[in-house]
Structures are given as C-alpha cells and as structure tokens.
C-alpha positions in Angstrom: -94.1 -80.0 -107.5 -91.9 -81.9 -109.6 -90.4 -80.0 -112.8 -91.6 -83.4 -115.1 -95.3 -82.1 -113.5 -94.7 -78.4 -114.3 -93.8 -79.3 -117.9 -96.9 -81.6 -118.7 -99.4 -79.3 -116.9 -97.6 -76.2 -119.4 -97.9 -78.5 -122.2 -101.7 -79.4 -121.1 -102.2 -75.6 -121.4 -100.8 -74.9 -124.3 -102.1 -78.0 -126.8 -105.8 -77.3 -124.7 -105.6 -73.6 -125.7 -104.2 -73.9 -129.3 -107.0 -76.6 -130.4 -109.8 -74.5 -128.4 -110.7 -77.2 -126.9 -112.3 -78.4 -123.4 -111.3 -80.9 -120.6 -112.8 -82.7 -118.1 -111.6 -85.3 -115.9 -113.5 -88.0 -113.4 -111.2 -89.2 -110.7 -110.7 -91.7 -108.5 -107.8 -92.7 -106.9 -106.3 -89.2 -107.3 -108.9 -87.9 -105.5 -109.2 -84.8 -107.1 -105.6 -84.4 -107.7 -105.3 -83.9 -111.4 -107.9 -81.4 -111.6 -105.5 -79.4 -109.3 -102.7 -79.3 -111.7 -105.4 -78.6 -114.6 -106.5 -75.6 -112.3 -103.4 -74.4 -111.2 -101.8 -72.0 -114.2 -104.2 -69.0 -114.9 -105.9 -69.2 -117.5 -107.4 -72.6 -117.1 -111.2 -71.5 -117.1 -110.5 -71.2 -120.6 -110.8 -74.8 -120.7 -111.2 -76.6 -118.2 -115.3 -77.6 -117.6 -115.1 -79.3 -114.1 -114.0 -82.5 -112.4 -115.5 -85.4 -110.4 -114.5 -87.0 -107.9 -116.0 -90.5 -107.5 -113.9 -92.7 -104.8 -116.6 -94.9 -104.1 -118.2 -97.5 -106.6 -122.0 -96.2 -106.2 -120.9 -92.3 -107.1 -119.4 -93.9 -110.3 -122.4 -95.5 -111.4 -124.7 -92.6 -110.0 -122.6 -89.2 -111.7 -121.1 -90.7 -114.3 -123.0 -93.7 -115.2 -120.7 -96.3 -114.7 -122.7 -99.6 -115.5 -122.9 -101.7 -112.6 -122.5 -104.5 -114.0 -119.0 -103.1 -115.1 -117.9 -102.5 -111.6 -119.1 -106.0 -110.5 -117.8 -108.0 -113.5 -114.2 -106.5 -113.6 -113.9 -103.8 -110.3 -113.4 -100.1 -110.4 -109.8 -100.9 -110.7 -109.6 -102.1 -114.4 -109.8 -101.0 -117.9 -113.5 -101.4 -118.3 -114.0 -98.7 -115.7 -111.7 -96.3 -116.6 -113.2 -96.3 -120.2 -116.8 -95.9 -118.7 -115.7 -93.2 -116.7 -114.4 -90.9 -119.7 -117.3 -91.3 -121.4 -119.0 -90.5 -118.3 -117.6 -87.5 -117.2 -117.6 -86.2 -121.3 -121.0 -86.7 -121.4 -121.3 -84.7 -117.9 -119.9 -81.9 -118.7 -120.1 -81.6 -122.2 -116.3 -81.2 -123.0 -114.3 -81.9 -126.6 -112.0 -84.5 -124.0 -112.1 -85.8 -121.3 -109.7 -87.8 -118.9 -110.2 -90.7 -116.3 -107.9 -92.6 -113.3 -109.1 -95.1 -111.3 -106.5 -97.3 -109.5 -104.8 -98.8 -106.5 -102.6 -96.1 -105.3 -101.5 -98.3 -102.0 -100.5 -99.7 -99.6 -102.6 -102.2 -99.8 -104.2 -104.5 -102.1 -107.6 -103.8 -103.1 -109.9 -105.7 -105.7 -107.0 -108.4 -105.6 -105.1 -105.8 -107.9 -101.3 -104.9 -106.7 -100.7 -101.8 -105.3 -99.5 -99.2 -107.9 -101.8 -100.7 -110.4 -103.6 -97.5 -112.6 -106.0 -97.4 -115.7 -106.3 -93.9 -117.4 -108.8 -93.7 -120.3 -108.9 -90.3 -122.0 -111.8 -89.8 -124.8 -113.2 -87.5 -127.6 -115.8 -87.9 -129.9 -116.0 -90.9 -131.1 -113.3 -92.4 -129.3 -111.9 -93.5 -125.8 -108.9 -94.8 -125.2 -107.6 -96.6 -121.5 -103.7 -97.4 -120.9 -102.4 -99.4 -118.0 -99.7 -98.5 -115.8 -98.1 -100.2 -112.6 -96.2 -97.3 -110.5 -93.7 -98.2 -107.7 -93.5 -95.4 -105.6 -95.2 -94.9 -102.1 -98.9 -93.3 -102.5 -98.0 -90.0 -103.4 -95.1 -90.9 -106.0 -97.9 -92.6 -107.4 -100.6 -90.0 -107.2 -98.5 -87.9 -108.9 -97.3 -90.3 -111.6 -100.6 -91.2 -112.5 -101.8 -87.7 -112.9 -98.5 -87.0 -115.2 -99.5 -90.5 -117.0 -102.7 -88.7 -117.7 -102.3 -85.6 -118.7 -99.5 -87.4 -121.4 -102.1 -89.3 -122.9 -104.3 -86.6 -123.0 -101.6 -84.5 -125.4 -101.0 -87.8 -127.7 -105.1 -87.7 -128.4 -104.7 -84.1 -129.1 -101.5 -84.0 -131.1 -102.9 -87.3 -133.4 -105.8 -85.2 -134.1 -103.6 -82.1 -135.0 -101.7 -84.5 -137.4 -105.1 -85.8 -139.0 -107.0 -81.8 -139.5 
C-alpha cells in the first residue's frame, strides 16, 4: 500500500475517533475496496458501521434505495447517483457520515463515460456533498485513487464541522 494511502486511512482514524463519530460507505466501482482500508488499522469497530457493495444497478436501488429513475435518467456513473447512494447507505446503517464511489474504473467505456471517470458523495445530517474526479491510471491506480479521493473528502466534512462546533 501506497504511504499517500497509509496517511489518509491514519488521518480517517484519528478525525473519526476524535469527533466520536461513525462511517459508512456504499461502493461501487471499488468493490469493496475502501471499506478495506476503513477496516484495516485496529480499532476501527470503533467506528466503522458496515459497507455495501452494490456493482450492479438493481442492488443500488434495492439496499440503498437509489431511485430508478436516477439510474435511468443520468447512469450509475454520475453525480446524481453518488449523492443517492450516501444518503442511502446513511440511512442503512444509521451512521453520523457516510461515504459513496461509483465510477468507471476501466478499461473500457461504460455509460458513454471515459474510463477513469469517479463521483464520490460523502454526507451527514443534513447534508451530502458529490465531487468529480477523472483518474489516469490503469484500474487499480484508479481503485486506489478514488478510495484516497474519498476518504479526503470525508476529513474536509469533518474538519468544516470541527471549525463550526
């Protein structure tokens, strides 16, 4: 694992812990990936709730409740989704945040959406947020960049909220 990795899943740790606060995360793309580096310090059952992974279109609309007419209007690989799917897998599991990729990891082009192309929405009460990103590395690279992407945003929500108590 990439030191970049190491030091956003310690930071992930460290922010979660401090705020006593809970995470969790519906994938896609990563296929399970990020809850991996979410899970892999000890100490994580101290805040991490649980993960799903949805790869297909129909498990998004059935466990996270995805609108359908989301997926059909603008794909599983868009903003839209990504947003539904935060809110979805908050609601879930009941968590303070929660965190959400869905994308086109490669090689091919899916949805008509370029390889590389990745939508991360991370939410809390009252608010969800989705950021874009368009990675150039081979599937893995990828993988792994969006999961870093992720956990980023995920410290930004949490350190604006530290600024605002």
């Amino acid at each position: 694992m990439r030191k970049s990795t190491i030091e956003a899943v310690q930071s992930v740790h460290e922010a979660l812990k401090a705020a006593r606060a809970t995470i969790s995360v519906a994938e896609s793309c990563t296929g399970g990936f990020l809850s991996h580096l979410l899970t892999w310090l000890p100490g994580s059952s101290a805040f991490f709730l649980g993960g799903a992974v949805t790869y297909s279109n129909e498990s998004k609309v059935k466990v996270l409740g995805v609108p359908g007419e989301v997926i059909e209007r603008f794909g599983a690989v868009s903003p839209e989704c990504a947003f539904e799917m935060a809110r979805g897998a908050r609601t879930l599991f009941g968590s303070d945040y929660s965190l959400s990729i869905t994308g086109n990891l490669g090689p091919d082009v899916l949805e008509g959406k370029e390889r590389g192309l990745v939508f991360i929405g991370v939410a809390r009460a009252g608010e969800t947020l989705t950021r874009r990103f368009l990675f150039t590395g081979g599937r893995d690279e990828n993988r792994e960049e969006a999961a870093i992407s992720a956990l980023k945003a995920l410290l930004g929500m949490i350190r604006s909220e530290e600024k605002v108590s």
